[in-house]
N, C-alpha and C positions, 0 to 999 in steps of 0.2 A: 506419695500420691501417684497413681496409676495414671498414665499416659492415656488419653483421651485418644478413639480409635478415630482413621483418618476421616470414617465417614459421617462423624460429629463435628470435626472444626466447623466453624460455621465461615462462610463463601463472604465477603466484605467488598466494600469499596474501595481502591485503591487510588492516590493521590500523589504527588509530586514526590512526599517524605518518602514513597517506597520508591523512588527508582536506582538505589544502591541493589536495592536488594531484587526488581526486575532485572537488572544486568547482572547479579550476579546469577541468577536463574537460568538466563541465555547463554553466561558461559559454562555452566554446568551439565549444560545442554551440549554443548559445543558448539553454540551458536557465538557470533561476535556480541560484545557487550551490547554493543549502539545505543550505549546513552543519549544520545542526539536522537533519535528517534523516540527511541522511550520516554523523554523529556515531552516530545510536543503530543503522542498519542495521548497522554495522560491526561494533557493541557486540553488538548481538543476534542480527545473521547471521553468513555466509561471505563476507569478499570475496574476490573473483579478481582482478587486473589482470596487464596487461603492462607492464615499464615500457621509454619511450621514450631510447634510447640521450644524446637529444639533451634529456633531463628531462622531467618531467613522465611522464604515460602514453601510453601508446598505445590501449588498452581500460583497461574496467572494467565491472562488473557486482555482487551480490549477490547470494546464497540466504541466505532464512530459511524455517529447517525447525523443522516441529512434529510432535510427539508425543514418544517415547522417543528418546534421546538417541543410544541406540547402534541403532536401526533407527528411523526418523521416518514419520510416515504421510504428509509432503507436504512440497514444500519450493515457497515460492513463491520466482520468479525477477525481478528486477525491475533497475531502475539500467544496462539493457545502453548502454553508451555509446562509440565509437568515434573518435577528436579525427579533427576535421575533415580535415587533413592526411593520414591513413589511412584515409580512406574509401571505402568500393566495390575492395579488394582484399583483401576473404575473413577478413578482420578479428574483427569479428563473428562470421560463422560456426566459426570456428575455434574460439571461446571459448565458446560455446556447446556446439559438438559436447563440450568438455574438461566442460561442469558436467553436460550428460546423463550422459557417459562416467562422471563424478565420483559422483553421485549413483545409479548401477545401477537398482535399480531401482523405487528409488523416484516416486511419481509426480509430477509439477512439474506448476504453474502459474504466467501470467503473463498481464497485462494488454499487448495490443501494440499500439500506433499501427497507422494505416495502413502507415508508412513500412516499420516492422519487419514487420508479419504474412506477405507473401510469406518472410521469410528462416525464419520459426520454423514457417510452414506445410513447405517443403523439408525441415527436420529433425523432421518431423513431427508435431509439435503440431494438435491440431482446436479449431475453435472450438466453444466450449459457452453463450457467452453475449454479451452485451455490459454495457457502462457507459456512463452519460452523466457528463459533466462540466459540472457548473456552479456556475457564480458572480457575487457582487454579493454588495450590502448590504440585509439582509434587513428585510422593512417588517413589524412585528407587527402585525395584523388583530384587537387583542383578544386577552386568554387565554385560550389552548387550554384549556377546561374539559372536568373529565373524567379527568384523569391527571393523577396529585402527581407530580414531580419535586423534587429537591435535591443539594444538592453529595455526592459519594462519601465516605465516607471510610472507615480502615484495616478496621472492619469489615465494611463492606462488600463486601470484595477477595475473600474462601469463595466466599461467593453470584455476584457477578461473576465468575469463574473459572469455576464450576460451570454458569451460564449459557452463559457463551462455548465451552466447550467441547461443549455440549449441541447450539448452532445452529450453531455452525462445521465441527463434525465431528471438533477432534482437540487435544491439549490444547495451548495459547498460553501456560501458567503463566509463559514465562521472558519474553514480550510482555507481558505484560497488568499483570506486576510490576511494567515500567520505566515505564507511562503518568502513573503523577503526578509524575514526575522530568519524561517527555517533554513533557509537554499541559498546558494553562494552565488547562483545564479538564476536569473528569471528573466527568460526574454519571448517576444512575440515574432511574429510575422508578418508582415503587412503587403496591400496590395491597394492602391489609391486611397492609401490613407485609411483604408478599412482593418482594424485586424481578424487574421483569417485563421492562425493558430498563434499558442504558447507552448514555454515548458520550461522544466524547471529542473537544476539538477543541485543537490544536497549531499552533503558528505557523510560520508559511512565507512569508519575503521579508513582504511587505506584507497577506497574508491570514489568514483562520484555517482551518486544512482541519478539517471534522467526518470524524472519523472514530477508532475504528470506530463504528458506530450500529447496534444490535441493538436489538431490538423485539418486545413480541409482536405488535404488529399495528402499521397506520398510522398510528392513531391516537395510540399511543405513540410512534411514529418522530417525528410532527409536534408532539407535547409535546416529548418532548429537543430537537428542533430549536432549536423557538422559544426552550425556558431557556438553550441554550447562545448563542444570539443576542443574547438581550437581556441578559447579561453579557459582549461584544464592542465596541466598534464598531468593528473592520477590517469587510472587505468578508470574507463565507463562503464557503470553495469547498469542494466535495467528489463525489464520484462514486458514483453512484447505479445500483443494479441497474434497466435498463430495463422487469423487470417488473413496479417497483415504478410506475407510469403512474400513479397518486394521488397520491404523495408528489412523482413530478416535478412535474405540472400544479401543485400543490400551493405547491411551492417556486419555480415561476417566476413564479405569482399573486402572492409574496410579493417578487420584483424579483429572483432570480437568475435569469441567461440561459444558452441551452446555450453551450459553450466546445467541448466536444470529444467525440467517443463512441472509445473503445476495445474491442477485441474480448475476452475473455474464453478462454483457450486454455489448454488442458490437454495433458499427456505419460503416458503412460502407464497414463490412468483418464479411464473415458468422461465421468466426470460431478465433481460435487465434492462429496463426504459432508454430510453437516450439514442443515439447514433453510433452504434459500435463502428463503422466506417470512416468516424472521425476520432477515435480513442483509438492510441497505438499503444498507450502506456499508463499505468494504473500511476501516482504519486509515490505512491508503496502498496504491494501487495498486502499489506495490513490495515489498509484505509481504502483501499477499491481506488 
């Protein structure tokens, strides 16, 4: 029986039962497995794959969309991965044109490596911003005095909700419910008893990525930081809006180094709602 050419498999929904086979895609990739992440995007987005006649995939990707259920104000895009073996023949693009096509017209965004940004610039995505990436083990200078921070807890969740969706632009209620199941840690910020930022830091292979990290200002971004540090000792990574230039000089004073910048790209909307000047840090670049 003749092997069915790639660009008949037909593009599926993907579900919990594949995330052997997500991770093994990412390591094929030469990406870390991160089952733990793979686990909750699945939980908490769309996956799309194709699967490979011969096991395993051929692609895979994720959307996670927020606002209303039955019309969503944004779906970020992320996880796009193609096994190495099917590389550089339209792969990619194909599964991408199917989640724009899927999603109408809603607007999407996604963080893209250099590798990726030509193919998502072609189905037209513009860039709006960037990220830096960075990481190490983070040296406390003393406490950030100035800003009470402490561990979250269930009442906390209103208030947090109601922040997040105030800086983000749109409501994350079914993300921001799964973080104390996800993240090892979750703490806010307060200021006469009001909370004024959170963040969140989850583990990945051998690191802890912070995120998300809302804030009303630097000053608080660099109080969460440090609490959620000096209850760690993995090495910190996480990705930082470039124009927050405080908080990076900031954090690489403190021994994290740059790793990576990614581009910032949007579909359908020029810009991204919310208060970028209170967003220092995406949860995962694969979830916005």
């Amino acid at each position: 029986m003749p092997t069915p050419s790639l660009s008949a498999l037909p593009i599926r929904r993907l579900t919990l039962r594949d995330l052997t086979a997500c991770a093994d895609l990412s390591e094929d990739r030469g990406w870390p497995r991160e089952e733990h992440k793979w686990a909750f995007l699945l939980t908490a987005g769309r996956g799309y794959g194709i699967d490979d006649p011969g096991g395993g995939l051929v692609a895979a990707c994720v959307v996670t969309e927020y606002g209303p259920q039955d019309r969503p104000d944004l779906g970020a895009v992320g996880m796009v991965l193609v096994a190495e073996r099917h590389a550089r023949q339209g792969i990619g693009r194909r599964l991408m044109r199917h989640i724009v096509s899927a999603m109408g017209t809603t607007p999407l965004i996604l963080h893209a490596t250099p590798y990726g940004r030509p193919l998502y610039e072609e189905l037209g995505f513009k860039v709006i911003g960037r990220a830096e990436m960075v990481m190490g083990h983070f040296t406390p200078d003393g406490p950030e005095r100035g800003v009470a921070t402490r561990a979250a807890t269930a009442e906390d969740l209103t208030s947090i909700l109601r922040l997040d969706e105030e800086v983000f632009g749109a409501d994350r209620t079914h993300i921001i419910t799964r973080l104390p199941a996800f993240a090892d840690q979750l703490r806010v910020a307060e200021e006469n008893g009001r909370i004024i930022g959170y963040a969140g830091a989850w583990p990945n292979m051998d690191t802890q990525v912070v995120g998300p990290l809302i804030a009303r200002d630097t000053e608080t971004a660099k109080a969460l930081l440090a609490s959620l540090a000096a209850h760690s000792d993995r090495p910190l990574r996480t990705d930082i809006d470039v124009r927050h230039e405080e908080l990076l000089a900031w954090v690489k004073e403190r021994g994290l180094e740059s790793i990576a910048f990614n581009s910032v790209m949007t579909y359908g909307a020029p810009d991204l709602s919310g208060d970028w000047t209170r967003r220092f840090a995406p949860l995962t670049v694969a979830a916005g």
